[in-house]
C-alpha positions in Angstrom: -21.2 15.2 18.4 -18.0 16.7 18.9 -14.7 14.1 17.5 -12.6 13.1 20.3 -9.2 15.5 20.8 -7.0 12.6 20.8 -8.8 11.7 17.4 -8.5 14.8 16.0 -4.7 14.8 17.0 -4.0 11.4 14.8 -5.9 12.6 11.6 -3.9 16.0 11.9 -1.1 14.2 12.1 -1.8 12.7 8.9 -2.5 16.3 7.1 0.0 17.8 4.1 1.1 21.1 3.1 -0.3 19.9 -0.6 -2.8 18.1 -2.5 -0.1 15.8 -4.2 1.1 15.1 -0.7 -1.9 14.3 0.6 -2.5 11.9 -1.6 0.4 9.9 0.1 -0.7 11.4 3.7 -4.2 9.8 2.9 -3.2 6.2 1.7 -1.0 6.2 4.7 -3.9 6.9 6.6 -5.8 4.2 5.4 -3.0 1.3 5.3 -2.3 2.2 9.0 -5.8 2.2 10.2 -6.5 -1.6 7.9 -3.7 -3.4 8.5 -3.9 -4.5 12.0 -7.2 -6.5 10.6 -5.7 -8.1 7.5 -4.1 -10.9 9.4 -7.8 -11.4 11.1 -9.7 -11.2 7.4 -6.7 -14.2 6.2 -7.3 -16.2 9.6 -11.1 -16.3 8.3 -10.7 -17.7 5.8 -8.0 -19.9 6.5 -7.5 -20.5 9.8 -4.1 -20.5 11.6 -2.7 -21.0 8.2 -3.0 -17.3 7.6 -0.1 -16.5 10.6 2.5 -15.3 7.2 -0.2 -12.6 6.8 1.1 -11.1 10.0 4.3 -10.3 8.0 2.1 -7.4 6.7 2.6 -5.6 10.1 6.1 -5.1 9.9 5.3 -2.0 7.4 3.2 -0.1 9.5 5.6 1.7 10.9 7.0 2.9 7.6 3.5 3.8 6.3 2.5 5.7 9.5 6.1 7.6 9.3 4.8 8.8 6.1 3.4 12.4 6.8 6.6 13.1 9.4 9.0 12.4 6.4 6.4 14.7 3.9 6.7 17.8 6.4 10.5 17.4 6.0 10.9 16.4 2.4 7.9 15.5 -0.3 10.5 13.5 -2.5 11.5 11.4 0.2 7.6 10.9 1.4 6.8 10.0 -2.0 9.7 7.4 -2.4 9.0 5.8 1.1 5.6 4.8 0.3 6.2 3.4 -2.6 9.4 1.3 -1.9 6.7 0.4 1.4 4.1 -0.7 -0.8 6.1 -2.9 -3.2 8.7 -4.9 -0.3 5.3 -5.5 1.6 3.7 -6.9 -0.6 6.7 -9.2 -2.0 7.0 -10.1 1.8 3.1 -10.8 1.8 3.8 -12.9 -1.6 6.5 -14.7 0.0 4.2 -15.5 2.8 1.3 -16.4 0.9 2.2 -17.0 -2.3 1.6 -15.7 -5.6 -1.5 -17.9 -6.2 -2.8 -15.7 -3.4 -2.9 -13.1 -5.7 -1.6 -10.7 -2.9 0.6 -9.6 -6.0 -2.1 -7.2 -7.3 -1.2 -5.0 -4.7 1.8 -3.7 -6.8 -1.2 -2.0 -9.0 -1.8 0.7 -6.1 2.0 0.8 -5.6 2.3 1.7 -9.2 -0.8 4.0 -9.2 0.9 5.9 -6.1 4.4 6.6 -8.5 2.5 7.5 -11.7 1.1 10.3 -9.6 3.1 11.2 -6.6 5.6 12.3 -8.9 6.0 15.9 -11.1 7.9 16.9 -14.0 10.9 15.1 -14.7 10.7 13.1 -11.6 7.4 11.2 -12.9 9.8 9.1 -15.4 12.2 8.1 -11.9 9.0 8.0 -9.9 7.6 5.1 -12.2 10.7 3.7 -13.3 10.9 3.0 -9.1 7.5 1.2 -9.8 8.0 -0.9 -12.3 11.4 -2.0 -11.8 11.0 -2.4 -7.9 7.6 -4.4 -8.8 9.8 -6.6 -11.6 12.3 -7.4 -8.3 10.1 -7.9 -6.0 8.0 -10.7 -8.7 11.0 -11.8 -9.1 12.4 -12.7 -5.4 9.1 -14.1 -4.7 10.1 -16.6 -7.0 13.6 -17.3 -6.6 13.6 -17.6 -3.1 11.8 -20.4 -3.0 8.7 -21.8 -1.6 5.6 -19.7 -0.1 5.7 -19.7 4.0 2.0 -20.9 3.8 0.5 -23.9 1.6 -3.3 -23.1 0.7 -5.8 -25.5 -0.7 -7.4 -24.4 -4.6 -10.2 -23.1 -2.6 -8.6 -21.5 0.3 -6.5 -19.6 -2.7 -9.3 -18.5 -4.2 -11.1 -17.2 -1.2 -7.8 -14.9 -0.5 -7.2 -14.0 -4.1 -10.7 -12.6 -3.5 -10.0 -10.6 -0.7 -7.0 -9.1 -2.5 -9.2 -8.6 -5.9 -11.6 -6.9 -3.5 -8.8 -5.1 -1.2 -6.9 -3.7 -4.6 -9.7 -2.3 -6.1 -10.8 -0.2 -3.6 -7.1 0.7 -2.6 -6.7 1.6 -6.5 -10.4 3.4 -6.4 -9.0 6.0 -3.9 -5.9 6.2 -5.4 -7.4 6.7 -8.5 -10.0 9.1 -6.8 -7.6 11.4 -5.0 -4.8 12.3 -7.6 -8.0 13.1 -10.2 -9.0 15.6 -7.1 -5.3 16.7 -7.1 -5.5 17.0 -11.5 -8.5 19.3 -11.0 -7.2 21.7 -8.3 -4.3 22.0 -10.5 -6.2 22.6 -13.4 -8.2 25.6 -11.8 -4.8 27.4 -10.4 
């Protein structure tokens, strides 16, 4: 069965030059094509409590502008997924809040700038993790209270989908830059 052309057009789009880079290209690919169902996954288990998980889709755009910025400059497509990843998910923490645990999504954030980054850059490429992931903890707590008030149980059930959601975002991660380690190893 023969993909669709318009398909094939939108996972070309999402193609890099190089493995490191398609590492980025590849979580992009994924946030853009899971996020429009987050909000859904929240609502059921929370109901219309879970309209602060809609906050999510304001970095799509970012994420799917990923791959145009990596044609022009890696650095920069390597920065803007990262910064992406950590102020979504302080704006997800703000929404839900931190008993949520939508927090553990600043382990993929930091898994993405321990290995997006070469060289000399690898020390500003995780110093850009950790201290963008200690500022967003932060602002989550100092500006005040979540947008959403959970029950203990209704907590729990979305600190499960984000336990779940995190590990399988890390997995890949994980997964792709040891791909990238091993082509580098053979050149």
């Amino acid at each position: 069965m023969k993909m669709p052309a318009s398909l094939q057009r939108f996972l070309r789009y999402f193609e890099a030059r190089d493995a490191r880079l398609a590492v980025a290209t590849t979580v992009a690919l994924v946030v853009v094509c899971n996020q429009p169902f987050y909000p859904l996954y929240a609502y059921a288990i929370v109901g219309a409590k879970a309209w602060p998980a809609m906050l999510a889709w304001l970095s799509t755009p970012f994420y799917a502008a990923v791959p145009a910025v990596a044609r022009r400059n890696a650095l920069a497509a390597s920065v803007l997924i990262v910064v992406t990843g950590i102020a979504n998910t302080a704006l997800c923490t703000k929404g839900l809040g931190p008993a949520s645990l939508v927090e553990l999504f600043y382990i993929p954030c930091i898994l993405l700038a321990a290995g997006l980054f070469d060289g000399w850059r690898r020390f500003w490429g995780l110093a850009l993790g950790a201290i963008g992931t200690a500022l967003g903890m932060l602002g989550a707590r100092l500006s005040g209270a979540p947008l959403a008030h959970f029950t203990a149980s209704e907590d729990r059930s979305l600190a499960t989908l984000h336990i779940v959601s995190v590990l399988c975002l890390s997995l890949l991660i994980l997964y792709l830059q040891t791909r990238v380690a091993r082509l580098r190893a053979r050149q």
